[in-house]
KOLLUMNU-836961 format. One record per atom (N, C-alpha, C): residue in three letters; chain; x, y, z. Coordinates in nm, 3 decimals. Atoms other than C-alpha are relative to their C-alpha. Layout:
N
   res   chain         x         y         z
   ala       A         X         Y         Z
...
//
This chain:
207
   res   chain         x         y         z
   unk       A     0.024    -0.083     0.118
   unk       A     6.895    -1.888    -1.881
   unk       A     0.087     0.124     0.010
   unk       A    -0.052    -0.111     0.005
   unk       A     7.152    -1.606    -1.992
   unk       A     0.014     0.067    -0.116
   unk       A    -0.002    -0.084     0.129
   unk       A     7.221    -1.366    -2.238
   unk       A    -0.153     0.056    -0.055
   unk       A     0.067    -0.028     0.076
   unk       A     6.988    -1.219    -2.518
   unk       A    -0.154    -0.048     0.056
   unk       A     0.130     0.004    -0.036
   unk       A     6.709    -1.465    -2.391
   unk       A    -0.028    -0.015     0.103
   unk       A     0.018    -0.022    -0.130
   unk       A     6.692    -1.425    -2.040
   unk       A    -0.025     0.144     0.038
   unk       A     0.081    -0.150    -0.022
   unk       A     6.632    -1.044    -2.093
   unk       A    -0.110    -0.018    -0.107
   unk       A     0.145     0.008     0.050
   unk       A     6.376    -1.120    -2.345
   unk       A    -0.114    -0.032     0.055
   unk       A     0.097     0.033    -0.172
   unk       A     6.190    -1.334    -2.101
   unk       A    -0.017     0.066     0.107
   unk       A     0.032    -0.107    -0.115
   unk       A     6.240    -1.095    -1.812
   unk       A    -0.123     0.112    -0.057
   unk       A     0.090    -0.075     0.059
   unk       A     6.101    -0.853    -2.069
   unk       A    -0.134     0.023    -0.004
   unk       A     0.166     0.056     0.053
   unk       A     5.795    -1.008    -2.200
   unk       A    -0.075    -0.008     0.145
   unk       A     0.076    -0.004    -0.114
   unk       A     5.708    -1.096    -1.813
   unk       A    -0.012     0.087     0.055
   unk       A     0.002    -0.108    -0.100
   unk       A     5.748    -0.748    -1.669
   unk       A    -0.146     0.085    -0.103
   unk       A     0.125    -0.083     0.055
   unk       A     5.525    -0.624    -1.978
   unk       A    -0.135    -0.064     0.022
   unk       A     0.127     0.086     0.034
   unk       A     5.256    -0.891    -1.932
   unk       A    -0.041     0.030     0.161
   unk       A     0.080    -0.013    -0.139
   unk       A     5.254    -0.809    -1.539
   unk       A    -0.044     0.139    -0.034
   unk       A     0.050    -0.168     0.048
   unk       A     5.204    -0.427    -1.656
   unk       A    -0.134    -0.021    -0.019
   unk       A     0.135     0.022     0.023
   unk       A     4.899    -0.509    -1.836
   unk       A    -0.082    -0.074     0.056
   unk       A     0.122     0.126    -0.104
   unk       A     4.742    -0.761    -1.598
   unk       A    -0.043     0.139     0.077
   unk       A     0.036    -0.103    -0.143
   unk       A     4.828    -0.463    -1.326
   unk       A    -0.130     0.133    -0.062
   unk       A     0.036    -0.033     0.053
   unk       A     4.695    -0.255    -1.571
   unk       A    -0.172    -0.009     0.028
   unk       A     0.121     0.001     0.039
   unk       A     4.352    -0.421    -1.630
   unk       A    -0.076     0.028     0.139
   unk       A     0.059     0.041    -0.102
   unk       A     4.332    -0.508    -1.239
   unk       A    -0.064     0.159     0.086
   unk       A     0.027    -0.131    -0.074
   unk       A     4.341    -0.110    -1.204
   unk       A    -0.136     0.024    -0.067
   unk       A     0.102    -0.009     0.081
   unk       A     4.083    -0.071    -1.436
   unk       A    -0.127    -0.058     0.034
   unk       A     0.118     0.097    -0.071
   unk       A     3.865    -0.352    -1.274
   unk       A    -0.023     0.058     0.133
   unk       A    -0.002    -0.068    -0.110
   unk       A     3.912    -0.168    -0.956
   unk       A    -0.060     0.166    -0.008
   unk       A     0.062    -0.158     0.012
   unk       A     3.800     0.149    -1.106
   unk       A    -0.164    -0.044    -0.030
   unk       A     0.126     0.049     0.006
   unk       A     3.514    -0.024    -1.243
   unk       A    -0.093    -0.056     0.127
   unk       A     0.043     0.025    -0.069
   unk       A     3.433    -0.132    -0.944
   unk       A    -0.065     0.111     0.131
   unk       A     0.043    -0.125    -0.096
   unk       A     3.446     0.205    -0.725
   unk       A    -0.157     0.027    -0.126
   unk       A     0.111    -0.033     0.053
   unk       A     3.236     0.312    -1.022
   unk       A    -0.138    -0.036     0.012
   unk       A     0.142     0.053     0.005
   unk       A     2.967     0.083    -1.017
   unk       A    -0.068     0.006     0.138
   unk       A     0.072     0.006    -0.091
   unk       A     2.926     0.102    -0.643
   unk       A    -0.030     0.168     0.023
   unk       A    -0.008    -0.120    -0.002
   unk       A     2.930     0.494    -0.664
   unk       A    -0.150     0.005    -0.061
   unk       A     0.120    -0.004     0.083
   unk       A     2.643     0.429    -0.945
   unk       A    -0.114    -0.032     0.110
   unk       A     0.117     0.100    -0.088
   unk       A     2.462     0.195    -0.692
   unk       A    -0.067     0.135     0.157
   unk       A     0.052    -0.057    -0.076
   unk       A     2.480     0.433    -0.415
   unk       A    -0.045     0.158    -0.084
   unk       A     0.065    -0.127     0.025
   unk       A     2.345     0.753    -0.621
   unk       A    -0.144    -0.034    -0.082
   unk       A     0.166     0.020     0.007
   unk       A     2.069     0.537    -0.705
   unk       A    -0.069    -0.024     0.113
   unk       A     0.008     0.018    -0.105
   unk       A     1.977     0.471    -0.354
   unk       A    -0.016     0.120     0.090
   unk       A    -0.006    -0.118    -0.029
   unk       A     2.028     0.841    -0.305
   unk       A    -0.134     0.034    -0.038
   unk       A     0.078    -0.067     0.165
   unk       A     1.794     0.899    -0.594
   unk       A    -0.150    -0.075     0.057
   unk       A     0.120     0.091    -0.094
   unk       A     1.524     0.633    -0.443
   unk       A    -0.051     0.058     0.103
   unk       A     0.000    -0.048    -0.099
   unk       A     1.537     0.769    -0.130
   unk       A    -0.057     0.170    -0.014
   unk       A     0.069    -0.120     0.097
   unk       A     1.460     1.134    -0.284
   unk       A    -0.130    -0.011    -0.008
   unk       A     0.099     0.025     0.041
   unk       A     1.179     1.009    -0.449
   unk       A    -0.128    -0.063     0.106
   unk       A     0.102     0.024    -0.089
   unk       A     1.017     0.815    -0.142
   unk       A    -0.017     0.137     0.118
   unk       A     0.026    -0.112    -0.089
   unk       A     1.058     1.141     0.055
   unk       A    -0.109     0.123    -0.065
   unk       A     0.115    -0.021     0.088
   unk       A     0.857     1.297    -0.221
   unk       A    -0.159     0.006     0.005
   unk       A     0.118     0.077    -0.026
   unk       A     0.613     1.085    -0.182
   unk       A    -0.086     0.029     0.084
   unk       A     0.093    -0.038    -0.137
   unk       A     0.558     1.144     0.165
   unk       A    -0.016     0.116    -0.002
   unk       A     0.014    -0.089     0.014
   unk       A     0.541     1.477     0.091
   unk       A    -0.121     0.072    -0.035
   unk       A     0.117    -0.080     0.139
   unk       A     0.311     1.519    -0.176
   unk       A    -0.135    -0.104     0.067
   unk       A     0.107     0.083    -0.056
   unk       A     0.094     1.266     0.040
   unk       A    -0.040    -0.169    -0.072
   unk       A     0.063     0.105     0.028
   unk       A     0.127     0.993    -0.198
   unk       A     0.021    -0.154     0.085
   unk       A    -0.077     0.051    -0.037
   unk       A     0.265     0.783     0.015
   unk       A    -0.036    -0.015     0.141
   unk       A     0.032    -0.043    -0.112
   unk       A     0.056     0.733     0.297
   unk       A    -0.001    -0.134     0.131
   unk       A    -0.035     0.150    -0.076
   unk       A     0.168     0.386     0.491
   unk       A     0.128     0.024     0.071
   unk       A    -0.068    -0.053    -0.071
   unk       A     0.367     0.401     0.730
   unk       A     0.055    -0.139     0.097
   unk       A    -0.088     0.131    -0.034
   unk       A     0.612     0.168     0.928
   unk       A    -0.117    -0.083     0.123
   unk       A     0.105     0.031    -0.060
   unk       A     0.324     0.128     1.198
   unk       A    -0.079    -0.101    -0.043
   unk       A     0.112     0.090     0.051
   unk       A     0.091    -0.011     0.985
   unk       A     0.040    -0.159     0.005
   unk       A    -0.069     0.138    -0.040
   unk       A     0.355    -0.342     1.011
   unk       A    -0.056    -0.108     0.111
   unk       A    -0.029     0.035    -0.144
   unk       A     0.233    -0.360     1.344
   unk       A    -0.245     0.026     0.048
   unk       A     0.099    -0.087    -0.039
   unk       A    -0.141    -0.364     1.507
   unk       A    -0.005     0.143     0.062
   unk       A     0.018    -0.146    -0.050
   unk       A    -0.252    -0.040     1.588
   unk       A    -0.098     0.062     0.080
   unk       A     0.105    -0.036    -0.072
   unk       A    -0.471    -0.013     1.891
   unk       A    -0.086     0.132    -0.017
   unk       A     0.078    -0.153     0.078
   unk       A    -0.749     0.298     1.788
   unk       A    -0.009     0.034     0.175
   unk       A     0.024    -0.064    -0.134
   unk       A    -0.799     0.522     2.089
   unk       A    -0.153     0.002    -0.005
   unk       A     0.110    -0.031    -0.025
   unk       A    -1.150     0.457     2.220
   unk       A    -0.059     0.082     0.028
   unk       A     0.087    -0.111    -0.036
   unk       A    -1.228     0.762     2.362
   unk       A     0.011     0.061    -0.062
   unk       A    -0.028    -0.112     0.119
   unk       A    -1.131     0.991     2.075
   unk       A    -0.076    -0.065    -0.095
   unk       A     0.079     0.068     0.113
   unk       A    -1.295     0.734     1.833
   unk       A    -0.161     0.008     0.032
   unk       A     0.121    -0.017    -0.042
   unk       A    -1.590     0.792     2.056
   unk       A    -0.044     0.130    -0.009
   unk       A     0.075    -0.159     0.009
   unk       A    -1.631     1.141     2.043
   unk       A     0.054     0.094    -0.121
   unk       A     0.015    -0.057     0.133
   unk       A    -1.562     1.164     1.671
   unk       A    -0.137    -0.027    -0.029
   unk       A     0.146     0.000     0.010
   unk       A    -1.908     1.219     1.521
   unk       A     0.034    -0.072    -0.175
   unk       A     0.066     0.053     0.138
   unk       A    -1.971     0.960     1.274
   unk       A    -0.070    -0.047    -0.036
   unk       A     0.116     0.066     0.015
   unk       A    -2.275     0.938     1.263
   unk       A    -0.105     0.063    -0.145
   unk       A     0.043     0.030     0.188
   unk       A    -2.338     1.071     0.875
   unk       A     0.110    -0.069    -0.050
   unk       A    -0.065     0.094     0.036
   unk       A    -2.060     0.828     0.772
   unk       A    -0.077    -0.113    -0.003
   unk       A     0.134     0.053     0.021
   unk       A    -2.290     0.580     0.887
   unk       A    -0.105     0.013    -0.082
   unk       A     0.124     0.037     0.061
   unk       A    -2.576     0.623     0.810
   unk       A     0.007    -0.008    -0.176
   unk       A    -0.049     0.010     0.152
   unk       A    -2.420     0.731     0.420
   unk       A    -0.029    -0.144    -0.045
   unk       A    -0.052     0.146     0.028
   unk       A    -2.350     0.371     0.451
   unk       A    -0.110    -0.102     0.013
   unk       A     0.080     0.074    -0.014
   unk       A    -2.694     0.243     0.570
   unk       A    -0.056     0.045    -0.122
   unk       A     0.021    -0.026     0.147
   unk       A    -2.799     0.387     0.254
   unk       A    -0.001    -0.021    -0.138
   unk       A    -0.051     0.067     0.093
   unk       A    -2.597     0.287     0.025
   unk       A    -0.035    -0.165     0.005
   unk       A     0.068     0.156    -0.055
   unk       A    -2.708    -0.090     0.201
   unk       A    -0.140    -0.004    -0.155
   unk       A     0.125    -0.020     0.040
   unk       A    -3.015    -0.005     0.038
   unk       A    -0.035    -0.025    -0.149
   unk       A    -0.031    -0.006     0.144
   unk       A    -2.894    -0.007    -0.312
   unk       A     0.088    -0.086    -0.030
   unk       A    -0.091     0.086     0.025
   unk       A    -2.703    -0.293    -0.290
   unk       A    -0.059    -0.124    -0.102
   unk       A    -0.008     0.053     0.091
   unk       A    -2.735    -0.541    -0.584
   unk       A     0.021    -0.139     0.033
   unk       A    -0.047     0.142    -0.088
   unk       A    -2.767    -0.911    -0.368
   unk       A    -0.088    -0.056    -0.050
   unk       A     0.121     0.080     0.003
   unk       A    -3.038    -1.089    -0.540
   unk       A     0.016    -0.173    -0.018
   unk       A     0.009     0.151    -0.043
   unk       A    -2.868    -1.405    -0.514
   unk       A     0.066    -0.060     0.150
   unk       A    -0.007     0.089    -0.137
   unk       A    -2.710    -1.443    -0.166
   unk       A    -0.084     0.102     0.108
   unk       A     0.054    -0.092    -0.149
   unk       A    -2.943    -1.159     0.032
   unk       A     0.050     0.101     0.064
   unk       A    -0.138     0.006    -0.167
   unk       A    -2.627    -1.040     0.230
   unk       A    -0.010     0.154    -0.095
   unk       A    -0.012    -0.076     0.020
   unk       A    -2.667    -0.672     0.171
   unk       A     0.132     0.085     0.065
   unk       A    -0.116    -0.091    -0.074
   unk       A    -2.359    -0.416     0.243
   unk       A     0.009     0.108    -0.049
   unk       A     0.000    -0.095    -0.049
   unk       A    -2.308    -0.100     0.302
   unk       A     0.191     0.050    -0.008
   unk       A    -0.143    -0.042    -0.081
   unk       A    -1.972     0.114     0.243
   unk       A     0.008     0.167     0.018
   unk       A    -0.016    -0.148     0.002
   unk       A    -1.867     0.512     0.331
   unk       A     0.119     0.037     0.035
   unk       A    -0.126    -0.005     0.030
   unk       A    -1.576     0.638     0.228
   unk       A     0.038     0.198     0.036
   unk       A    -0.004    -0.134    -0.081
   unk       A    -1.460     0.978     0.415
   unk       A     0.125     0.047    -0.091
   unk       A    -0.123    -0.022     0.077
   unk       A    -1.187     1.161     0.198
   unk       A     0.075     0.138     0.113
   unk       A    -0.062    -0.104    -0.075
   unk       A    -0.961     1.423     0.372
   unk       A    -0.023     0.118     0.019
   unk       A     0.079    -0.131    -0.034
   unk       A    -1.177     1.690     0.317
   unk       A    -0.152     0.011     0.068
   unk       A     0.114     0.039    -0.035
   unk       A    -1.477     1.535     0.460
   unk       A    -0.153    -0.033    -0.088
   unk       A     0.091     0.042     0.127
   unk       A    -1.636     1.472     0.126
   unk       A    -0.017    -0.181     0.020
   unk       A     0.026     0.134    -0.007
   unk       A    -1.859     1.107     0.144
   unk       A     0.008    -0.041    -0.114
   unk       A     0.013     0.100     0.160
   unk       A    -1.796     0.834    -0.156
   unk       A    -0.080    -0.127     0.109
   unk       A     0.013     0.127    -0.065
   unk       A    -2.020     0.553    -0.111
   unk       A    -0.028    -0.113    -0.093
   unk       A     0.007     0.073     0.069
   unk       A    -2.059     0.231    -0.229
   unk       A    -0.098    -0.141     0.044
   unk       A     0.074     0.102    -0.087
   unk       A    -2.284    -0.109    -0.183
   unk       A     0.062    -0.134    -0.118
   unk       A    -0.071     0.104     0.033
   unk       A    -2.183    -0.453    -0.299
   unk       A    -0.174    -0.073    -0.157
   unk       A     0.063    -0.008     0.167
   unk       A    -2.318    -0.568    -0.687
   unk       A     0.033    -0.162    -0.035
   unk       A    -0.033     0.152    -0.010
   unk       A    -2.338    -0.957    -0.729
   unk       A    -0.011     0.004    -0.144
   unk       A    -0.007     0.010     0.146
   unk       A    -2.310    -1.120    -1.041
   unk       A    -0.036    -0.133     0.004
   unk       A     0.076     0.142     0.006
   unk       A    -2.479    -1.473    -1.146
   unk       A     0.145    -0.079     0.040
   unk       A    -0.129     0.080    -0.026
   unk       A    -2.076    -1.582    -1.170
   unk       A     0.041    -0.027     0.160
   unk       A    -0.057     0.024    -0.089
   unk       A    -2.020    -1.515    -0.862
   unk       A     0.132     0.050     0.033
   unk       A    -0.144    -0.056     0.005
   unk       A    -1.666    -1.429    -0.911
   unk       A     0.014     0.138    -0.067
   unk       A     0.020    -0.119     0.036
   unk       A    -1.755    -1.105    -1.110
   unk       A    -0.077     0.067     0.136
   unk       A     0.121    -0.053    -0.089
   unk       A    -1.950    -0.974    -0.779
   unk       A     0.111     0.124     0.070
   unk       A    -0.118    -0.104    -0.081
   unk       A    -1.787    -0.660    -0.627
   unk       A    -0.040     0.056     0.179
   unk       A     0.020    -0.035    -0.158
   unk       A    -1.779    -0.547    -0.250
   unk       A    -0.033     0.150     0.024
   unk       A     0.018    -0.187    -0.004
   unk       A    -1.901    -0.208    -0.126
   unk       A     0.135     0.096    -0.003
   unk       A    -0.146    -0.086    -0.021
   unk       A    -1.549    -0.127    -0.041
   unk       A     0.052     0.020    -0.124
   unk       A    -0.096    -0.040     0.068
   unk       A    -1.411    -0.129    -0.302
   unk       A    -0.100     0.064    -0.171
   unk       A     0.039    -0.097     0.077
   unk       A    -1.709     0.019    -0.521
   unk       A     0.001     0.130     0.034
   unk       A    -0.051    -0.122    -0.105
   unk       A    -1.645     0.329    -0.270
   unk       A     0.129     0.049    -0.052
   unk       A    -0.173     0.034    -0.008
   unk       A    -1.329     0.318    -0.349
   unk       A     0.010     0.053    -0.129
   unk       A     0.007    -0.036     0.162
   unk       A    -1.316     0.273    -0.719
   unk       A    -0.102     0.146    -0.041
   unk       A     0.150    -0.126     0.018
   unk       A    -1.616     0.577    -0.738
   unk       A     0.127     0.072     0.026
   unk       A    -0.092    -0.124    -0.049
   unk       A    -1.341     0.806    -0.533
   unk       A     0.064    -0.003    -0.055
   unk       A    -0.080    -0.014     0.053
   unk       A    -1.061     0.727    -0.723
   unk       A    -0.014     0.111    -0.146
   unk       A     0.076    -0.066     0.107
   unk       A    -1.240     0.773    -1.022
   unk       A    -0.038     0.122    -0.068
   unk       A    -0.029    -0.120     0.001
   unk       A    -1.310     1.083    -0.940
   unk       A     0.057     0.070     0.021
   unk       A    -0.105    -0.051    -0.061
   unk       A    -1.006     1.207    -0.861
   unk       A     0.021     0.008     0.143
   unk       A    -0.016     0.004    -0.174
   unk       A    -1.017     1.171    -0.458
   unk       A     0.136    -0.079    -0.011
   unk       A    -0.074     0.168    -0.048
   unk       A    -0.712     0.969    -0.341
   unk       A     0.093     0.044     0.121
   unk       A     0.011     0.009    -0.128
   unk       A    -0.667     1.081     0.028
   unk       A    -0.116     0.007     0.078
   unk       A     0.107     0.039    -0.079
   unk       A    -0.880     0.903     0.281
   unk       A     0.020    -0.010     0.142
   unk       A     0.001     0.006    -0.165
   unk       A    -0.954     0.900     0.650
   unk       A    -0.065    -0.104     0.084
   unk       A     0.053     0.114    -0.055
   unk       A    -1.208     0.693     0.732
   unk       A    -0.076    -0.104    -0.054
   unk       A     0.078     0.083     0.081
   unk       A    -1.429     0.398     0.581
   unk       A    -0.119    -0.071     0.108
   unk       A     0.134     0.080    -0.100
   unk       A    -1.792     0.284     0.761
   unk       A    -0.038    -0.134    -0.133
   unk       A     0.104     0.159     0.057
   unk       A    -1.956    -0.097     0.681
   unk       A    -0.072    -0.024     0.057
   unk       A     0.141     0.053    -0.006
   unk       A    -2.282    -0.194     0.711
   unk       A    -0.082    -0.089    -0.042
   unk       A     0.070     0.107     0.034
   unk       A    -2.431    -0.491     0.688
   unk       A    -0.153    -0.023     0.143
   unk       A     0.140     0.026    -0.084
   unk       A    -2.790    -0.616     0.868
   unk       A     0.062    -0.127     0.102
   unk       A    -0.054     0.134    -0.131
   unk       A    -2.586    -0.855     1.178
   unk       A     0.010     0.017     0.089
   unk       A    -0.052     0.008    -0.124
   unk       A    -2.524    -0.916     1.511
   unk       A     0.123     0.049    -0.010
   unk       A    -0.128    -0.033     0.010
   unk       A    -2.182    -0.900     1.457
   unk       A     0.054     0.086    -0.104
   unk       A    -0.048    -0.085     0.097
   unk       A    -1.945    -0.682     1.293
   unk       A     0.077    -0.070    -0.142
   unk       A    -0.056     0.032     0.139
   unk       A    -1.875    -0.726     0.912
   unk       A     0.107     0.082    -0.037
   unk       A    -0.137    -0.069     0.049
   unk       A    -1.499    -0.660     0.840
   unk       A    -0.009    -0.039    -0.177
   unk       A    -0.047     0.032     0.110
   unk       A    -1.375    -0.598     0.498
   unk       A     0.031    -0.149    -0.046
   unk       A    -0.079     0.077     0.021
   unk       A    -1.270    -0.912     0.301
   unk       A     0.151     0.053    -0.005
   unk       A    -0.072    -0.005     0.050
   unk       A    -0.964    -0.976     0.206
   unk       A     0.066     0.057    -0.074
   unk       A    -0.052    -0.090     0.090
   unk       A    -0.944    -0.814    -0.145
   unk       A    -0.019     0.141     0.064
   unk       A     0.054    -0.106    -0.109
   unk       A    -1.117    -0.542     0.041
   unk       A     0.145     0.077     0.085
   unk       A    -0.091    -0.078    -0.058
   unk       A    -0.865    -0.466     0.260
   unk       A     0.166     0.014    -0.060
   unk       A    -0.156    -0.061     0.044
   unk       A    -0.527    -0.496     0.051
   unk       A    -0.053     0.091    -0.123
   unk       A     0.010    -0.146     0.046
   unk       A    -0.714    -0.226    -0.158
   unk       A    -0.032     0.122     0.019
   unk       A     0.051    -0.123    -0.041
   unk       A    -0.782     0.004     0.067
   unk       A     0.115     0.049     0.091
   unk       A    -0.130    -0.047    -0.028
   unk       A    -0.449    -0.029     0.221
   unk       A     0.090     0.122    -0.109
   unk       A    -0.092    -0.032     0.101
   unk       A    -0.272     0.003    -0.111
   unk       A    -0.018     0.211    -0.052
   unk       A    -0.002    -0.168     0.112
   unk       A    -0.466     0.391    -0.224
   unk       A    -0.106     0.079     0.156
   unk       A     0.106    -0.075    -0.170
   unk       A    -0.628     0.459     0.187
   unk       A     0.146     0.015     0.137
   unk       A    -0.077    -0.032    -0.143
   unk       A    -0.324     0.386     0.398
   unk       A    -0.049    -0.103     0.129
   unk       A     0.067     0.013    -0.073
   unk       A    -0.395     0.305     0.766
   unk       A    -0.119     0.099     0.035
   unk       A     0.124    -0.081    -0.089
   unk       A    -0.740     0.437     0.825
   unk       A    -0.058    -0.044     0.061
   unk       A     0.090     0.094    -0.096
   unk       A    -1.022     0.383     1.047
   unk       A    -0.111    -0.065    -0.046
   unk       A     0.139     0.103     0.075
   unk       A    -1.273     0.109     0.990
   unk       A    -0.122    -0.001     0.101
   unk       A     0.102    -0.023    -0.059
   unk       A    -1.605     0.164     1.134
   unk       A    -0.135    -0.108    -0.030
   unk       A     0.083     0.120     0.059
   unk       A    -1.795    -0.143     1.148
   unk       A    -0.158    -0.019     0.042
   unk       A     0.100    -0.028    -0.040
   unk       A    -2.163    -0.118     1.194
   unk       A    -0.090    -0.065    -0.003
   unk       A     0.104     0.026     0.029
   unk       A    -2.514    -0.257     1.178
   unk       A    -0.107     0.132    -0.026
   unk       A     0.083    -0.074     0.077
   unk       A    -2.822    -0.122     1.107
   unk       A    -0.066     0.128     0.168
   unk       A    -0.022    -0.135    -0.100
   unk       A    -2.825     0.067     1.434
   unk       A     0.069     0.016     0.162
   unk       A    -0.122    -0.008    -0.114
   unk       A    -2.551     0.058     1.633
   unk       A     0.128    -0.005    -0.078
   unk       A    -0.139    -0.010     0.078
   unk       A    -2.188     0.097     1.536
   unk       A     0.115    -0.110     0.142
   unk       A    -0.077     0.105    -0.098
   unk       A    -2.008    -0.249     1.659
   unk       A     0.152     0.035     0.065
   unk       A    -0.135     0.017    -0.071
   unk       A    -1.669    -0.163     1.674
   unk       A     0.093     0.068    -0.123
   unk       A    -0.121    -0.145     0.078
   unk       A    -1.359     0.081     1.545
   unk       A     0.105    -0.077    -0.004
   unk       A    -0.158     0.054     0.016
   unk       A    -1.047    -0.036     1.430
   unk       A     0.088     0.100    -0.096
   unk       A    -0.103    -0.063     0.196
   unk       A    -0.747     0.070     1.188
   unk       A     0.029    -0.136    -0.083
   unk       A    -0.027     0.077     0.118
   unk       A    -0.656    -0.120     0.896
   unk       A     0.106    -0.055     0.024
   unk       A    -0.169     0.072    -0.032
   unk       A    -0.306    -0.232     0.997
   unk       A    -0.073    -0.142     0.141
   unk       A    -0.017     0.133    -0.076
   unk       A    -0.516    -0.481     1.273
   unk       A    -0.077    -0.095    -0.074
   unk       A     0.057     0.127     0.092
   unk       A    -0.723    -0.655     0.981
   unk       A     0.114    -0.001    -0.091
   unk       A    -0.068     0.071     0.063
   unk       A    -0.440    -0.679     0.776
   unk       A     0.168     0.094     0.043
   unk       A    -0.166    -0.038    -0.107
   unk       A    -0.092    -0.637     1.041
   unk       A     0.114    -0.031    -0.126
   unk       A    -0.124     0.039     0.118
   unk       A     0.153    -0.780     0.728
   unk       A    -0.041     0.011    -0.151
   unk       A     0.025    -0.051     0.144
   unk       A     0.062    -0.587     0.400
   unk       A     0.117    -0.022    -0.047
   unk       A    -0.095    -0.005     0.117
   unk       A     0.228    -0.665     0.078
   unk       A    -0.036     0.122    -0.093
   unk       A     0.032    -0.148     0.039
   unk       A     0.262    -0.318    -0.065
   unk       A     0.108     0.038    -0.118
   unk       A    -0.098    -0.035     0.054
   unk       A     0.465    -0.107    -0.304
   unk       A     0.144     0.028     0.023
   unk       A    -0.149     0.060    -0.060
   unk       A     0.757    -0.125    -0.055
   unk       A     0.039    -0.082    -0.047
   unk       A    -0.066     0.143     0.021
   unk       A     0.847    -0.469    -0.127
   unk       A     0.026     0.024    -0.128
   unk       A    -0.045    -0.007     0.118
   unk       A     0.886    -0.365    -0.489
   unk       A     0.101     0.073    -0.032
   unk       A    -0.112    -0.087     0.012
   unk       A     1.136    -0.103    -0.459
   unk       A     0.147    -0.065     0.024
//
């Protein structure tokens, strides 16, 4: 190819690499950009969970991942013995007239104010609520929503842990606290909440 159209062609291809190079700068800017965006949201996240922990809402902690042996002798010579009993109390007023199984909850808030609650059956069965989490719901309710400790009471030999729902809602607005598991006169056994439920699904995983 010479003459007239062999610089036309050179032409046309030097302008068409221009604008490729062009766009590829452009795609490359777009690209710093968007990861610039990504990390000042990540900034911005990060902000906000420090916040959190700040302002107290935010009270879970990488621990809780993990059991959390309670110190016996400090758990022993905390006095909770109106926590208790709050809780044998509340037993008392519990709402079981179709399986018997009375319970008992006491809900300690960070100022040492008691919420308590007792468990409320329902003919369904599946409408029936747990002390914990009428304790619970009561404190919220009333504006409480830092907690320390939680007592249960049921009439057994053995100690009655939270269920299930029970405990991923007392994680979710309690944190790790201590669980104080009792009868009707003796107090079986102390734990934290991270060893009845070691792998919480929480508002972490949503972020």
């Amino acid at each position: 190819m010479a003459g007239p159209d062999r610089k036309r062609w050179t032409g046309e291809r030097r302008t068409t690499a221009d604008r490729r190079g062009s766009r590829d700068r452009r795609a490359g800017g777009d690209r710093r950009t968007a990861a610039e965006a990504r990390t000042e949201a990540e900034r911005r996240k990060g902000e906000r969970r420090a916040a959190r922990r700040r302002s107290g809402q935010e009270r879970r902690n990488e621990a809780g991942w993990q059991p959390v042996a309670l110190d016996r002798a400090s758990a022993a010579a905390a006095d909770d013995t109106a926590l208790v009993a709050a809780a044998v109390d509340a037993r008392e007023r519990a709402r079981a007239r179709f399986s018997g199984f009375k319970v008992g909850a006491a809900l300690e808030t960070d100022s040492g104010e008691i919420v308590t609650g007792c468990n409320v059956e329902n003919a369904t069965y599946g409408l029936t609520m747990c002390a914990e989490r009428v304790a619970l719901y009561k404190a919220l309710s009333d504006g409480r929503d830092v907690f320390t400790r939680i007592a249960v009471v049921a009439d057994t030999a053995d100690p009655t842990p939270p269920c299930g729902s029970c405990r991923q809602l007392l994680w979710e607005y309690c944190g790790d606290v201590e669980v104080i598991l009792a009868n009707l006169t003796e107090v079986k056994r102390r734990m934290r909440l991270s060893q009845l439920l070691p792998l919480p699904f929480d508002a972490r995983l949503l972020e």
